[in-house]
C-alpha positions in Angstrom: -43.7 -130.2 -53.0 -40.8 -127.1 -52.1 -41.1 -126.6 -48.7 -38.9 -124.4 -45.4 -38.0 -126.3 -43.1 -38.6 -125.4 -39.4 -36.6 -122.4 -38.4 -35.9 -121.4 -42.2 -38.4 -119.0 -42.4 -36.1 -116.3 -40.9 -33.5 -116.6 -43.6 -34.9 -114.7 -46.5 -32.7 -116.2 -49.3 -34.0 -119.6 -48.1 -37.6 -117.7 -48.9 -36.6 -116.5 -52.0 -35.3 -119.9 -53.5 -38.2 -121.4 -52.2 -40.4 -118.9 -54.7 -37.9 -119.7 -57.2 -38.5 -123.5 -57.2 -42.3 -122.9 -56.8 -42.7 -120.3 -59.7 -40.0 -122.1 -61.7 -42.2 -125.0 -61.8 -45.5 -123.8 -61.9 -44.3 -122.2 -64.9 -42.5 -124.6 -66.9 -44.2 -128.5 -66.2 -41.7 -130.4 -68.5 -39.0 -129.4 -65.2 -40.8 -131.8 -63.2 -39.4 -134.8 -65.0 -35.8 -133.3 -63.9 -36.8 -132.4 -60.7 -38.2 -135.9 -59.8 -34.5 -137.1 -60.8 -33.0 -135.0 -58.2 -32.0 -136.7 -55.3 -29.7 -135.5 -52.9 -29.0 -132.1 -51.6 -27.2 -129.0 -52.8 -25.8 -126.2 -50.4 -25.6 -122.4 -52.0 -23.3 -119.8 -49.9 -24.0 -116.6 -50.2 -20.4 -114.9 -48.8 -20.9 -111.0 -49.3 -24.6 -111.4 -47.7 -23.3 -113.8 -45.1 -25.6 -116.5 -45.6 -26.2 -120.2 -46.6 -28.9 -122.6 -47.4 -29.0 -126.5 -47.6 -31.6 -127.8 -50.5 -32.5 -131.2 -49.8 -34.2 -133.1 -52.9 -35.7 -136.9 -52.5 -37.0 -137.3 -55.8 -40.7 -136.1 -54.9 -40.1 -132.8 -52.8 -37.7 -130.5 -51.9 -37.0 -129.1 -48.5 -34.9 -125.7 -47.6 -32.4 -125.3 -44.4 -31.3 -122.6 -43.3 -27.6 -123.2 -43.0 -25.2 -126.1 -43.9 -27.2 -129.3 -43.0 -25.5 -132.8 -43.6 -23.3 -133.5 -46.3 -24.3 -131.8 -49.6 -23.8 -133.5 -53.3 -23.0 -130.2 -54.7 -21.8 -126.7 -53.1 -22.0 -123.4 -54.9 -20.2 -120.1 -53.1 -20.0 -117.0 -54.5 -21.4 -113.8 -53.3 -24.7 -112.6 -54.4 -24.8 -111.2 -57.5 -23.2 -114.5 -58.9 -25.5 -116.9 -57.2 -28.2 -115.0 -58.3 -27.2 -114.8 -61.8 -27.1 -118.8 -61.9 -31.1 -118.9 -62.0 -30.5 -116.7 -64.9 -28.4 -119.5 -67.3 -29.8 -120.0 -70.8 -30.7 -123.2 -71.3 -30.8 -124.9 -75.2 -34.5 -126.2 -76.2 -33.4 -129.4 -77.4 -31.6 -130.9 -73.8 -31.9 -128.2 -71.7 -27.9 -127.6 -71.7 -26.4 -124.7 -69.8 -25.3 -123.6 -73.3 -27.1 -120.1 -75.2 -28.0 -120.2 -78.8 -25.5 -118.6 -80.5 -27.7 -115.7 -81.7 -28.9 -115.2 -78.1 -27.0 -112.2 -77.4 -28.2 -111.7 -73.7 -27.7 -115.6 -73.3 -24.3 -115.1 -74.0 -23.5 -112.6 -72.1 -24.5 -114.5 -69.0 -23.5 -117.9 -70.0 -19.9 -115.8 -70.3 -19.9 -114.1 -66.9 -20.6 -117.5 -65.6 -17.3 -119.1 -67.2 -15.3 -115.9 -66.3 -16.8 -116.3 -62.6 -15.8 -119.7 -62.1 -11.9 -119.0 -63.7 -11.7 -115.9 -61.4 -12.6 -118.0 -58.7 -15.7 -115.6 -57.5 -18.0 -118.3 -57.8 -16.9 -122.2 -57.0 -19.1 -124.8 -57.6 -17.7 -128.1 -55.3 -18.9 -131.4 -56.5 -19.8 -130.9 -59.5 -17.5 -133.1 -61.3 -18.3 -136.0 -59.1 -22.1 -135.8 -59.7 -22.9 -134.3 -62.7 -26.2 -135.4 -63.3 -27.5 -133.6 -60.0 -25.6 -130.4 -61.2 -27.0 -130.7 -64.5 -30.7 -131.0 -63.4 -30.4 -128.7 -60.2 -29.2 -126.2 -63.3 -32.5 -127.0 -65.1 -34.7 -126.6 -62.6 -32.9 -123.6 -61.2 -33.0 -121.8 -64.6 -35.6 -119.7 -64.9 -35.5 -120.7 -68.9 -36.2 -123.5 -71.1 
């Protein structure tokens, strides 16, 4: 279902998003319904560790690129502590939102470095506006909550 692509295997954040996906679904079944809506492809660069992959989603599987490949819905750059932190979003229980409950202390403390990240310009997120659905699912089954 999440696989590397040929000649991916040699970038390890490609490896380690591939776990992510795997273990992120394995773990939580009701992503699936939000994974099967994804459909497109998403590229995350990783600036201070000098390094990008391409996700591309058809609606049944998921395949990772090392590198920029095609023309991606949705691109995310930042270095790696920010990109990282992304898989870390709280999600609410009721629609999965990218929003903390508000007595989720830890939640908010994330959900807030995001928002500072994305004024100060450390993380950019390009596309989003233009296809928010895919950023809002990609965000769900990225999330390793909810």
């Amino acid at each position: 279902m999440i696989d590397l692509a040929r000649g991916a295997d040699a970038n390890a954040f490609a490896s380690m998003l591939v776990e992510l996906l795997r273990q992120n679904l394995a773990d939580k079944p009701s992503k699936l319904t939000s994974f099967r809506r994804l459909k497109g492809a998403v590229a995350i660069v990783v600036d201070d560790a000098d390094v990008a992959v391409t996700i591309h989603f058809d609606g049944k599987r998921a395949e990772v690129f090392d590198g920029i490949v095609g023309v991606p819905s949705l691109t995310v750059r930042g270095d790696s502590e920010q990109v990282l932190a992304l898989s870390n979003l709280p999600l609410t229980t009721r629609w999965a939102l990218p929003i903390p409950h508000p007595r989720d202390k830890e939640g908010q403390q994330v959900s807030r470095a995001f928002r500072e990240a994305i004024r100060a310009k450390k993380l950019r997120m390009f596309g989003a506006l233009l296809h928010p659905l895919f950023a809002l699912r990609l965000t769900r089954v990225m999330s390793v909550h909810g």
